[in-house]
N, C-alpha and C positions, 0 to 999 in steps of 0.2 A: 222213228228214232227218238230214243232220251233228250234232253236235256244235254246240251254241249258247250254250253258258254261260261264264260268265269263267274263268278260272286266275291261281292267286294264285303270286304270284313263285318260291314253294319248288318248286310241280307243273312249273311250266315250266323251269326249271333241268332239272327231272332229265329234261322233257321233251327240252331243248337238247343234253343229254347221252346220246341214245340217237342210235344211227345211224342213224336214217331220223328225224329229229327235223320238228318243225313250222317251214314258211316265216314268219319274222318279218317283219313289215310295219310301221314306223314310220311312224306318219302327221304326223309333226311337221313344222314348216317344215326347211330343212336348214339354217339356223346354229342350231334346237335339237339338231338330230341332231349337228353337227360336236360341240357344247361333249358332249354323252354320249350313247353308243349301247349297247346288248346287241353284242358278238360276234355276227356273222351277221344282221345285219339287214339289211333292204333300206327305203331311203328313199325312200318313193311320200307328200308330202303332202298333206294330206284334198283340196285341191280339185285336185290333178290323180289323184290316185286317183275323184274323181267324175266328172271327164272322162274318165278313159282305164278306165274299171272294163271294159268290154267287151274290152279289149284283154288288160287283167290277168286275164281270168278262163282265157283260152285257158293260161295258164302258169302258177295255182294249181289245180292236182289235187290237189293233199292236203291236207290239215291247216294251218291260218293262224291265225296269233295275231297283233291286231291292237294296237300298244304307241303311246302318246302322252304328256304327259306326268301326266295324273291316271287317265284311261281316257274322259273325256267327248268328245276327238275318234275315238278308236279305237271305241266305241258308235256315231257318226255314219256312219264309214266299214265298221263292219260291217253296218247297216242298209242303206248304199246297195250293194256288193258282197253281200248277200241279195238285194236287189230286182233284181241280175243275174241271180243263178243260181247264186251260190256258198254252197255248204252247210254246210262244214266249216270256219265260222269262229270263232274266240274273242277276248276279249278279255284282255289280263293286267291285271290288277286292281289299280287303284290305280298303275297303271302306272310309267314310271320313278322317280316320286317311293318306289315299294313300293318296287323294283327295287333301287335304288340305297340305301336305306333295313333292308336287309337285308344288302347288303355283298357284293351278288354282281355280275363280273366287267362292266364297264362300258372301252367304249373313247373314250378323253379327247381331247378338243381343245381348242381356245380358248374360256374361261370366257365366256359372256354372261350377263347378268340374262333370263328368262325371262319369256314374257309376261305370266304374273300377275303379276309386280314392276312390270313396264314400265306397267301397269293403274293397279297402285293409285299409282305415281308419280305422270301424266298425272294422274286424277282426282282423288288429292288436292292436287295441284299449281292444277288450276282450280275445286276449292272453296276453298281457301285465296286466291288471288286474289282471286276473285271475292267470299272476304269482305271483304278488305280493301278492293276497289275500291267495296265498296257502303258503306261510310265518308263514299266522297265523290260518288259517281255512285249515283243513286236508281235502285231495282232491279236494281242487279247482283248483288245475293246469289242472283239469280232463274238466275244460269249455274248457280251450285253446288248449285241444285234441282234443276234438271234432270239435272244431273250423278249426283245420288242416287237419281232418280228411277231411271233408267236402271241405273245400279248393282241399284236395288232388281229390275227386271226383267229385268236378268241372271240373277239369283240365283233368279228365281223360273219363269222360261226355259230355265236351265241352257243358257244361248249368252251371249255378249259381245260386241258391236257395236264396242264402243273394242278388244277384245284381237282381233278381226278385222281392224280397217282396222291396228294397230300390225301385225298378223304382215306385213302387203303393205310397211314397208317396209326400204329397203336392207339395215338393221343384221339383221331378222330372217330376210329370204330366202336368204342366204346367194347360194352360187352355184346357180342353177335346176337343178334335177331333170332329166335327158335321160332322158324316158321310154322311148325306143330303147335306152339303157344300162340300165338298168332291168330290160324286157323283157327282154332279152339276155342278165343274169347270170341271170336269173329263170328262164331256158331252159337256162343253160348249168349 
């Protein structure tokens, strides 16, 4: 079996830096990917890379380093391109937040707030509310319980419901992924 353990930003630099270097696969939605990428990455996001993994797998032969931006979707999408058939994959550790946190070579677009901001916006936006609404309307401190609650079994989950349905929309999607474009530089 491949290679299955993470690499921490310094090893894949130098990895990026060798001539037969490792296929990058950014699993982020693509307005994360526009606002910062690695050089040489390829933007497959986790649920179309779990749709199309059979497709991906014919045009990863070598060595794959999977990047998102902490490493908890790049773990997700390495487990489910394993449960293809592909062997030689990695994750970069601590992913862009390492990346970029280390000061190595990132390609810049238009700034957005990223999903974990847009997170805690939204929910402390409707605990806050919901406190005050419960002031005047009996039991509505009860949204910003659930709210926590949910919070609390993210964290204990390591998945997030609210940063799921915020990545589906418009601000986050950016423009859709053409997995035929994809394929294609993937091939070419």
């Amino acid at each position: 079996m491949g290679r299955t353990h993470n690499l921490i930003p310094a090893v894949l630099r130098e990895l990026v830096a060798a001539e037969n270097g490792p296929r990058l696969l950014d699993v982020r939605t693509p307005g994360e990917f526009r606002t910062a990428h690695i050089p040489g990455s390829y933007n497959v996001p986790l649920d179309t890379l779990r749709e199309h993994r059979a497709e991906l797998l014919h045009h990863l032969d070598e060595e794959v380093v999977l990047i998102c931006r902490s490493g908890n979707r790049a773990g997700q999408a390495k487990q489910a391109l394993a449960e293809a058939g592909l062997p030689n994959l990695r994750v970069l550790e601590g992913g862009m937040l390492a990346w970029e946190s280390a000061q190595y070579p990132v390609v810049r677009g238009k700034p957005r707030w990223d999903l974990e901001r847009q997170v805690r916006l939204v929910a402390g936006s409707i605990v806050l509310v919901s406190g005050l609404a419960g002031l005047a309307v009996p039991g509505a401190y009860l949204v910003g319980t659930a709210v926590g609650a949910g919070l609390a079994f993210a964290a204990v989950s390591n998945t997030c419901a609210m940063g799921m349905l915020l990545s589906k929309l418009p601000y986050n999607k950016g423009p859709k992924t053409d997995v035929k474009t994809v394929l294609a530089a993937l091939a070419g």
